[in-house]
MARFI-978099 format. One record per residue (C-alpha): residue number from 0; residue in three letters; chain; x, y, z. Coordinates in pm, whole numbers. Example, Ala and Ser with C-alpha at 12.3 -4.5 7.8 and 13.67 -1.06 7.14 Angstrom:
REM MARFI-978099
R   n res chain      u      v      w
R   0 ALA     A   1230   -450    780
R   1 SER     A   1367   -106    714
REM end
This chain:
REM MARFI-978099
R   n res chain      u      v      w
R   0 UNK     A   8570    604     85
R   1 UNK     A   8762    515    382
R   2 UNK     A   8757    839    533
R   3 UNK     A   8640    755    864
R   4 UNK     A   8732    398    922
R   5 UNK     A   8788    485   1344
R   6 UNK     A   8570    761   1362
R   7 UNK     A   8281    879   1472
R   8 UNK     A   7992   1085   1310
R   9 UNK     A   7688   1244   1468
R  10 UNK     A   7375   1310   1182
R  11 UNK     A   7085   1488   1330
R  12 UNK     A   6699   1430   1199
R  13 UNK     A   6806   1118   1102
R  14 UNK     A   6431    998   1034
R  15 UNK     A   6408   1195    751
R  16 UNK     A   6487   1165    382
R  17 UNK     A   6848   1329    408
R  18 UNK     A   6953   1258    737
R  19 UNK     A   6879    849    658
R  20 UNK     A   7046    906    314
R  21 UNK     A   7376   1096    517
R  22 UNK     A   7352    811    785
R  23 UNK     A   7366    572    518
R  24 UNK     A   7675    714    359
R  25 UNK     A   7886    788    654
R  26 UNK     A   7848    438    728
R  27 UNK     A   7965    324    403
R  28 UNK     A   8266    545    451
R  29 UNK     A   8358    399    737
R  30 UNK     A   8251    570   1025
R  31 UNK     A   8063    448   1367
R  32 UNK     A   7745    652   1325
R  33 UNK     A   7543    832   1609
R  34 UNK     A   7191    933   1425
R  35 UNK     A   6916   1117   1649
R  36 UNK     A   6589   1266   1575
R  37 UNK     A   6255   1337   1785
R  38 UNK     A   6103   1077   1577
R  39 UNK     A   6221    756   1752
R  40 UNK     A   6016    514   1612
R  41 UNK     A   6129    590   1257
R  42 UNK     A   6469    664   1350
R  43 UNK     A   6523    329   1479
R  44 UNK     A   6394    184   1138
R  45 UNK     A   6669    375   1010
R  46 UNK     A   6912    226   1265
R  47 UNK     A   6827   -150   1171
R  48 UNK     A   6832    -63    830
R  49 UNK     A   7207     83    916
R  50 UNK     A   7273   -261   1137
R  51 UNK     A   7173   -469    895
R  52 UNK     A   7473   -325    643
R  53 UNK     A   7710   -398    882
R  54 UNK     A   7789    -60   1037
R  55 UNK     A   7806     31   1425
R  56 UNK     A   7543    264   1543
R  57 UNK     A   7414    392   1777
R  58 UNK     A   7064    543   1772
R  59 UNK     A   6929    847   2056
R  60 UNK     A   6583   1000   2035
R  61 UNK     A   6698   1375   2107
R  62 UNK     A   6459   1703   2076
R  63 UNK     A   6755   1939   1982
R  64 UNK     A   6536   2229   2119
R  65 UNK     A   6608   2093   2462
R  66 UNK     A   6935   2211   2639
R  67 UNK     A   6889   1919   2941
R  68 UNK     A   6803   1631   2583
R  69 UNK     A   7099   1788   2401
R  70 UNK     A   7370   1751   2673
R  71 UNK     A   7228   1396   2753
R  72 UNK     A   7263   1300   2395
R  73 UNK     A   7616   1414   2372
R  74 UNK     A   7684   1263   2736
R  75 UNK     A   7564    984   2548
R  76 UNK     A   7808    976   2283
R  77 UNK     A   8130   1053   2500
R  78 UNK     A   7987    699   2713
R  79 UNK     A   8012    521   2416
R  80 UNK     A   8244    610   2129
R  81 UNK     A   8479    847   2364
R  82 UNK     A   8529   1132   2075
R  83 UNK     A   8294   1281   1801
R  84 UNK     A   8515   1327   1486
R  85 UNK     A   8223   1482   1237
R  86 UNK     A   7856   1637   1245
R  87 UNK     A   7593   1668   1017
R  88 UNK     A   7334   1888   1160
R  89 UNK     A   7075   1810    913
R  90 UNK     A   6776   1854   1142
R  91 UNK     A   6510   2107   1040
R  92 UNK     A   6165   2227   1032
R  93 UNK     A   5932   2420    779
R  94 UNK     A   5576   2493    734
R  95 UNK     A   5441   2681    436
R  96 UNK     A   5208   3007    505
R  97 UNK     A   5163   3365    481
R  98 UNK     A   5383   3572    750
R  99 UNK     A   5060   3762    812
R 100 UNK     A   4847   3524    913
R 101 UNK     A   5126   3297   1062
R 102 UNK     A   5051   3236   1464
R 103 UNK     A   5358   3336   1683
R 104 UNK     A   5413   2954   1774
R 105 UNK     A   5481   2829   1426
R 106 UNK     A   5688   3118   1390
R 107 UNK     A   5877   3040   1698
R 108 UNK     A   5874   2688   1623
R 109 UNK     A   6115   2743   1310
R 110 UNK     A   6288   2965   1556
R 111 UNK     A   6356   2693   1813
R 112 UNK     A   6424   2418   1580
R 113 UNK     A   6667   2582   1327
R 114 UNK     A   6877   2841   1515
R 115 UNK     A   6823   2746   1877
R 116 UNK     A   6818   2370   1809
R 117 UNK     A   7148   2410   1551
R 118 UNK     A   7348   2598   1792
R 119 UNK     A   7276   2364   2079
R 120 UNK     A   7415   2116   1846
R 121 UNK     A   7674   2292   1706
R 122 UNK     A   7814   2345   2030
R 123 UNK     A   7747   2037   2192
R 124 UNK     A   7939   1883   1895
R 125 UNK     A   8216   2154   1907
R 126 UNK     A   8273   2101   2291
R 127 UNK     A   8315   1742   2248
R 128 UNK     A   8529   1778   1958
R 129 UNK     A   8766   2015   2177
R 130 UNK     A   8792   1820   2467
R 131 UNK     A   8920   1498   2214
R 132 UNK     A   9182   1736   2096
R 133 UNK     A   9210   1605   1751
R 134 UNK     A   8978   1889   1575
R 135 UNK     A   8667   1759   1354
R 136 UNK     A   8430   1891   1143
R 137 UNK     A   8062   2009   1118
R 138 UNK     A   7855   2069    848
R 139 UNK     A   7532   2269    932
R 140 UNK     A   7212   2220    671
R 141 UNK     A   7064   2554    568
R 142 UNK     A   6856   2620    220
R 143 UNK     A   6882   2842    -79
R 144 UNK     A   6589   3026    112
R 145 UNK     A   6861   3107    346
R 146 UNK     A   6984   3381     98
R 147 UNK     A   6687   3395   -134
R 148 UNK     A   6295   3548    -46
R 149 UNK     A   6093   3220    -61
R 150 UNK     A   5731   3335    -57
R 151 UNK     A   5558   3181    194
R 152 UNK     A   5868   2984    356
R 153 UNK     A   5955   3334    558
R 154 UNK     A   5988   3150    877
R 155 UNK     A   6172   2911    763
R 156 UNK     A   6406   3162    537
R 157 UNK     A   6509   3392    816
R 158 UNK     A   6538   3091   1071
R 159 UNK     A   6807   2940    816
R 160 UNK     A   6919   3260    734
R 161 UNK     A   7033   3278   1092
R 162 UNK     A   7197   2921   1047
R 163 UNK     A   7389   3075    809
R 164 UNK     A   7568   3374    981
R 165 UNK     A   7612   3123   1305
R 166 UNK     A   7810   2830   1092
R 167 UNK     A   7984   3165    987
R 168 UNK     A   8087   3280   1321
R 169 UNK     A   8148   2879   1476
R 170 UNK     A   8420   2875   1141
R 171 UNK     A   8565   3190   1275
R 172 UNK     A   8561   3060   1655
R 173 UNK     A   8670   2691   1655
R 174 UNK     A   8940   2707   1435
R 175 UNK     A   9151   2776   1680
R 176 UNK     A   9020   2405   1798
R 177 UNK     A   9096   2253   1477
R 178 UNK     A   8720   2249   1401
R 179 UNK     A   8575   2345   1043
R 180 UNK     A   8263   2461   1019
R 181 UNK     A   8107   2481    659
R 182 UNK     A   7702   2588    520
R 183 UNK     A   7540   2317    290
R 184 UNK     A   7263   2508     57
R 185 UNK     A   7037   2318   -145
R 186 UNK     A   6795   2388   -362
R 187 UNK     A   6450   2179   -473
R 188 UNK     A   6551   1828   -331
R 189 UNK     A   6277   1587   -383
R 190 UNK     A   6184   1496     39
R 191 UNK     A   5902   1434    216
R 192 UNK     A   5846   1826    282
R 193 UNK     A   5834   1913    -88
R 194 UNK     A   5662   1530   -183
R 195 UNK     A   5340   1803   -179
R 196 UNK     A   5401   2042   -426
R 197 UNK     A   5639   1824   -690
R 198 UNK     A   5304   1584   -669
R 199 UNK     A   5141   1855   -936
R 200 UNK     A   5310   1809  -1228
R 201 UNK     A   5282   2153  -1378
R 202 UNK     A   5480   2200  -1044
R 203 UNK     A   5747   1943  -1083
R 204 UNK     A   5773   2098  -1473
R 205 UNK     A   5782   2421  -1386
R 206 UNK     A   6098   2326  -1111
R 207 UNK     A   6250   2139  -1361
R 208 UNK     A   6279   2382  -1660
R 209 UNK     A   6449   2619  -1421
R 210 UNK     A   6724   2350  -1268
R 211 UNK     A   7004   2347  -1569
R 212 UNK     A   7128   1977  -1463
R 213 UNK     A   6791   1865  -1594
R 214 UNK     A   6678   1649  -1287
R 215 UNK     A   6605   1779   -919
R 216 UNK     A   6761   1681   -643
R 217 UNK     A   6765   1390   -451
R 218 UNK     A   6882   1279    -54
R 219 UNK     A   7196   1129   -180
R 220 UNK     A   7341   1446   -335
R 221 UNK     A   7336   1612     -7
R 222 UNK     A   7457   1268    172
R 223 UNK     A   7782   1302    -27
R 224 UNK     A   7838   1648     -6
R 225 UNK     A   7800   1643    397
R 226 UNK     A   8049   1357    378
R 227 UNK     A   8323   1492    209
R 228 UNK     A   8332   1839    358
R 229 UNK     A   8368   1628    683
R 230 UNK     A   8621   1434    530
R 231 UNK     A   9005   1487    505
R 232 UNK     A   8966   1570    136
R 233 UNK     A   8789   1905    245
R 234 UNK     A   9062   1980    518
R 235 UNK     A   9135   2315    350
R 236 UNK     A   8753   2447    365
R 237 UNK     A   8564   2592    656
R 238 UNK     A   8347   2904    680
R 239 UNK     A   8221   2791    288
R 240 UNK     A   7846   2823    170
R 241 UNK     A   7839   2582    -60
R 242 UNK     A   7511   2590   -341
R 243 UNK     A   7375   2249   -426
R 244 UNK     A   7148   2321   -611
R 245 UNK     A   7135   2221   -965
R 246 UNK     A   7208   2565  -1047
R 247 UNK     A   6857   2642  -1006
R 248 UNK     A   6957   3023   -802
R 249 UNK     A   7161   3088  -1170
R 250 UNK     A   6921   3297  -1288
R 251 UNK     A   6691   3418  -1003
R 252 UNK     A   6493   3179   -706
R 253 UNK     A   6223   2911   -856
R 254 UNK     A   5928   3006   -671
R 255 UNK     A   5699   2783   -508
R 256 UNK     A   5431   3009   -506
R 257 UNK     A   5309   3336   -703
R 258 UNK     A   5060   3584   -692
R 259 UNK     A   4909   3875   -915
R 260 UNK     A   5076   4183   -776
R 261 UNK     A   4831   4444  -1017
R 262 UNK     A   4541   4253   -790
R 263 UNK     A   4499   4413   -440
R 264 UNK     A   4497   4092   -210
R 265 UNK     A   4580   3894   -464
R 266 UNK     A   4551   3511   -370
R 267 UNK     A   4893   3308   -392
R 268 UNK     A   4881   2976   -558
R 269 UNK     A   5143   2741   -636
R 270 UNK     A   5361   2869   -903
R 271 UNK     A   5359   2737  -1283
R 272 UNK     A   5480   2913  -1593
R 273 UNK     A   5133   2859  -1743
REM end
């Protein structure tokens, strides 16, 4: 995995379970890592961790859904490494809850961290990757709820939803920069956002009788993917949505939720096949 032995890769919410797990396995491929998130304290756990393997990093506390914190961060980058071969924009933000009773903040929230935060990457990355003239690749993080109603995700579906059609159109746009752009879609991966529901285990049963690999997902399987459709193995794919999701979406959406549709009103609860 010596993919990026001279290059340079940029992985956004970095603090989190996927974005330490991609950090991690950039770095072991080689590359000179940039990893941001708003969460500086933990992201700079992340960072030693990443020090003490024996990569280079370089760690910058960004909110991505600030235009004046973006361009700093990829000011930041240029300083340092001089080019930006690869991005994982990983970063994202959910909240479970009823789009009827869901204030306007937390539904602009997902707004501003998802689409207006991912483009502000993407194209902070993109510009950088231009002006090096030797092409890259991003990799944008959306969900299976980006193509699938997830009850009680909505915000978070049509915000990723959106990430979809705009790694669509960046693919269209920056080839002509030697830039792919490809969709990562995953399906129940076992983080600290879904840490509430898999903790019932008529939950964590009920996910697992509908994933046909037998096992949910974990950070890694995501890490690897990201890395290799930046990597010069995937040099032939860009504008791809690619499921990873245990084949879980085979046979419908696994719901996280449920309710009794013959009941007017009906309550929702957290979905079980009991």
């Amino acid at each position: 995995m010596g993919d990026f032995i001279g290059k340079t890769a940029l992985i956004t919410g970095a603090a989190g379970d996927i974005g330490a797990a991609a950090a991690a396995a950039f770095a072991r491929a080689g590359a000179k890592v940039v990893i941001t998130d708003r969460r500086g304290d933990e992201m700079d756990a992340v960072a030693a961790a990443l020090g003490a393997s024996g990569a280079e990093v370089m760690s910058h506390a960004c909110d991505q859904t600030d235009p004046e914190a973006v361009a700093a961060l990829f000011e930041a980058v240029r300083s340092r490494f001089g080019r930006l071969d690869a991005a994982f924009l990983n970063a994202g933000y959910g909240r479970y809850g009823a789009l009827i009773d869901l204030p306007f903040d937390q539904w602009r929230k997902h707004v501003e961290v998802n689409l207006n935060g991912g483009f502000l990457m993407a194209q902070g990355a993109a510009r950088l990757m231009r002006d090096g003239g030797r092409g890259g690749a991003i990799v944008m993080n959306a969900s299976t709820a980006a193509t699938n109603i997830c009850d009680l995700l909505g915000a978070y579906a049509a915000s990723k939803s959106g990430v979809r059609m705009l790694a669509k159109s960046l693919a269209s746009e920056l080839g002509v920069h030697r830039i792919r752009v490809n969709l990562v879609l995953p399906g129940v991966i076992e983080t600290a956002m879904t840490k509430s529901l898999l903790d019932d285990p008529a939950v964590r049963a009920d996910a697992l009788s509908n994933t046909p690999v037998g096992r949910l997902g974990a950070p890694e399987d995501i890490a690897r993917l990201a890395v290799f459709l930046c990597g010069d193995e995937a040099g032939y794919v860009t504008g791809a949505e690619i499921l990873i999701d245990g084949g879980q979406t085979l046979h419908g959406y696994p719901r996280w939720f449920s309710s009794d549709y013959a009941q007017p009103g009906g309550e929702w609860t957290p979905h079980t096949q009991g």
